[in-house]
Steps between C-alpha positions, in 0.01 A plus 500: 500500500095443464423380194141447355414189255212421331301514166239422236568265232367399253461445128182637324330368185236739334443200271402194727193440654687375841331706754703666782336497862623467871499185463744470210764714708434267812540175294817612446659813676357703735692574816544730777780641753720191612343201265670709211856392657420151606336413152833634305787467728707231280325526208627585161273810445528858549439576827662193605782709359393789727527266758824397437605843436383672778726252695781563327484841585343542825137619395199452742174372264197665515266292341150681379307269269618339191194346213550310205239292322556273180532675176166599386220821461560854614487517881098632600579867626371468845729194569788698370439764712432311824830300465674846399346637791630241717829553365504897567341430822846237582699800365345764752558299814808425434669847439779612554635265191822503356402309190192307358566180275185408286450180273295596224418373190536771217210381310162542734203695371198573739105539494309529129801714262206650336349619783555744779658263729767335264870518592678397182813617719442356835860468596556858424237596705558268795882632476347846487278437833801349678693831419237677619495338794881456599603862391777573203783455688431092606686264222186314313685178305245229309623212372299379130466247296646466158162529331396870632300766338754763629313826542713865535308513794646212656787637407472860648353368858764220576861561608599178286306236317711188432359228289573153499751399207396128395222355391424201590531747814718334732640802607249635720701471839815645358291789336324514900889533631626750230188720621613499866881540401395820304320615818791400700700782262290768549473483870830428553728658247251818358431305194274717311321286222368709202289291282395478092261329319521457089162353345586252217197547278470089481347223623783236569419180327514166676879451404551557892730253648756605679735239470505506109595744202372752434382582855800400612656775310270751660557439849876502439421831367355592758805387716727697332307839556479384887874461509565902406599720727251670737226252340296309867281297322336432110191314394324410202116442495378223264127660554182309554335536179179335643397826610299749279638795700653828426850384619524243307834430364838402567793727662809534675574695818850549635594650862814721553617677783379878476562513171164486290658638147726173507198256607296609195765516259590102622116447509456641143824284381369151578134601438637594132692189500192281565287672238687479245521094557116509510465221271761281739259502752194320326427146496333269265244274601350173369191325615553189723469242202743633277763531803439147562595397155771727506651363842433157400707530147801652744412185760623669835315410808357582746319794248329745704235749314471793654093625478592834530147660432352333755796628756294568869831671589413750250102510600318188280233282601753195500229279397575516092481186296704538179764281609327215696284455184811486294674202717173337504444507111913437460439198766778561661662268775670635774375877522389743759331830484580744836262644604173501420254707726186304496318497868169366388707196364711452815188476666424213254794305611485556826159330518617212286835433707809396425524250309160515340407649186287792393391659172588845479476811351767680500614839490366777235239597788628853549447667131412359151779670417740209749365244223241244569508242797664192395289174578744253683425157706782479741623369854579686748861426581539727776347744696618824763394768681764709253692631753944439450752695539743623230866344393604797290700678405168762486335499817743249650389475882147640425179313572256466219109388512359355113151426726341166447670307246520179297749274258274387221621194249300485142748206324825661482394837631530674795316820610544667860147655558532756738262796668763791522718654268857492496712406210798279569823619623647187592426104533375526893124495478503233230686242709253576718278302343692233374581675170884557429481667160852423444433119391249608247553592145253776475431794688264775518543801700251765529819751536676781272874446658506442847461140489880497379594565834380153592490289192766636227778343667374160410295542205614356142335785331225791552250651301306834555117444311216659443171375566141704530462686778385813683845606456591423157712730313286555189171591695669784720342842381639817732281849532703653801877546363654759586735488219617298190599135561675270294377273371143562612491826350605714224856650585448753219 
């Protein structure tokens, strides 16, 4: 059996000023015919799980191209539709296919949305072209993330869409496998998926966490609606509410075998379900100062702040300064932040060494809106090229590149200045550079959730905060919905 894999990924922001170019997909992802196998044979994402599924059943790779930059703005149209092209181009060589496995995203928006190159749908209109392309009768399965913008046209041009089901999302092989298993089915034993999608007029909240109530409740859901008869495969969609986009929202789609009236019925039943727990999914959030004072009074250490605004996994600069000021003005002993993206400053310490010492300016050099750069006179502890490669459990196996970096010491304080973003899914790159943030007491990490992967197993207590940034909650204004969203809209 020939089998196609592939894929664009990636997250898009319509509210950071992040650029996306070439160069942000090669930093990162962007791979052709057999580097796609050798970069994600082993690894713990999905199409290492292609990879170990199409061994498990026999299936003969045919890699096209897969993409994926950082989080961060729309995708310029003619990119998109060169790397599109390249994947179409894959698809036509390769025919006759018996399947195509695709990585996408769920949440990638193209070109200028006002203009007459924006994609606000781009996965439903790469899905569409890869339809085109392989015919109707050749299975199409994508594997998404939790936090997709699921579009009914996604829905209509894919065979089956399976999400990932945790968040922090170290899922992403399994999710990878259950794709080729369901392919597996068809080919092999006339499996005929039929698929539904129910739109949850909401915005899920930050109460995402996989591992804890009420979430926890949700995915079990979820499980019990897989476990039905006739039922292949459910998924819930968190959305990515950092998008200004038509599809914006959060929903459920469920796969059955050839039977579509029981797949939206199921799909309808847990979308309801949600809904009506709306107000489960929301999160409060305090500013970095006040959940200082508040971990302090419940003394459990190591306390980990998580500076969730400033999240590059979800498209920020990475180079906010809310919560570095606040351990400086709290003079605080034993305290890291992780990561802050500051390449002009690395530059700094590189030319002083290490061990010498260099006044600074750091971060708040992206938008007035990251906060100001903080003045700090500091020596340079450490310093890399950035390159490590991940423990895991997300990404375990995978190589990872933070550019030029440096360990910076101001008193009691320790910042890791880096010149890419990536927020911090385990302890790896840190130890690179002589930082082990489990001996300190304080930790910042430019990360929503996935950090917890790598750090909640040892922490004495974590805090989500707030602090200003391009991304904060209060300064998000949307002009594109499709629909009402709760809670940034009027549900009446």
């Amino acid at each position: 059996m020939r089998v196609a894999v592939g894929g664009l990924s990636h997250e898009s922001s319509t509210f950071t000023p992040v650029a996306t170019t070439r160069a942000s997909y090669e930093e990162r992802f962007l791979l052709e015919d057999d580097e796609i196998l050798h970069t994600f044979a082993g690894t713990n994402t999905p199409i290492g799980g292609f990879i170990e599924g199409a061994r498990a059943h026999g299936f003969e790779l045919v890699p096209t191209l897969f993409g994926e930059p950082q989080p961060s703005a729309p995708t310029p149209r003619p990119l998109y539709d060169e790397l599109l092209g390249r994947i179409l181009d894959g698809l036509k060589d390769a025919l006759p296919l018996d399947g195509v496995l695709l990585e996408l995203h769920g949440s990638m928006a193209v070109g200028d949305l006002d203009g007459p190159d924006g994609l606000a749908d781009a996965e439903g209109h790469l899905l569409a072209k890869v339809r085109e392309t392989v015919g109707p009768d050749v299975p199409v399965l994508a594997q998404l993330d939790i936090h997709s913008n699921v579009s009914r046209q996604m829905v209509e041009m894919a065979d089956a869409l399976i999400g990932r089901e945790s968040f922090p999302e170290v899922d992403m092989a399994a999710r990878g496998r259950e794709c080729a298993d369901v392919l597996a089915r068809i080919l092999g034993e006339g499996l005929r998926p039929t698929m539904a999608l129910h739109r949850i007029p909401m915005a899920w909240g930050l109460n995402q966490v996989t591992a804890h109530p009420p979430m926890r409740e949700a995915i079990a859901e979820l499980h019990r609606i897989e476990s039905q008869p006739g039922v292949v495969c459910g998924s819930i969609a968190t959305c990515f509410f950092l998008a200004d986009v038509p599809d914006m929202g959060a929903s459920v789609y469920v796969v059955t075998d050839d039977n579509q009236r029981l797949a939206q019925a199921l799909a309808d039943q847990l979308g309801e379900w949600i809904f009506a727990r709306r107000e489960d999914w929301q999160l409060e959030l305090f500013s970095a100062r006040a959940a200082l004072e508040r971990a302090q009074e419940e003394g459990l250490y190591p306390v980990i702040l998580a500076d969730m605004q400033d999240n590059t996994g979800g498209g920020s600069p990475g180079d906010s300064t809310g919560v570095l000021r606040t351990f400086i003005d709290m003079q605080l002993e034993d305290a890291c932040v992780l990561y802050i993206v500051d390449p002009e400053a690395v530059a700094i310490c590189q030319e002083a060494g290490v061990g010498g010492h260099a006044a600074l300016e750091v971060g708040g050099k992206s938008s007035p809106m990251q906060g100001a750069p903080v003045p700090m006179e500091v020596e340079v502890a450490a310093l890399s090229d950035g390159t490590f490669q991940y423990d895991g459990p997300m990404y375990a196996g995978l190589r990872g590149d933070m550019g030029p970096s440096a360990h910076v010491v101001q008193e009691g304080i320790h910042v890791l200045l880096v010149s890419k973003r990536e927020q911090p899914f385990d302890t790896a790159f840190a130890r690179t550079l002589g930082l082990d943030p489990r001996q300190m007491r304080y930790v910042c990490v430019k990360s929503s959730a996935h950090f917890r992967a790598g750090f909640a197993s040892w922490a004495g207590a974590i805090h989500v905060v707030a602090e200003p940034s391009v991304h904060s909650l209060a300064g998000l204004s949307f002009r594109r919905l499709g629909r009402a969203v709760y809670p940034f809209t009027d549900l009446d």
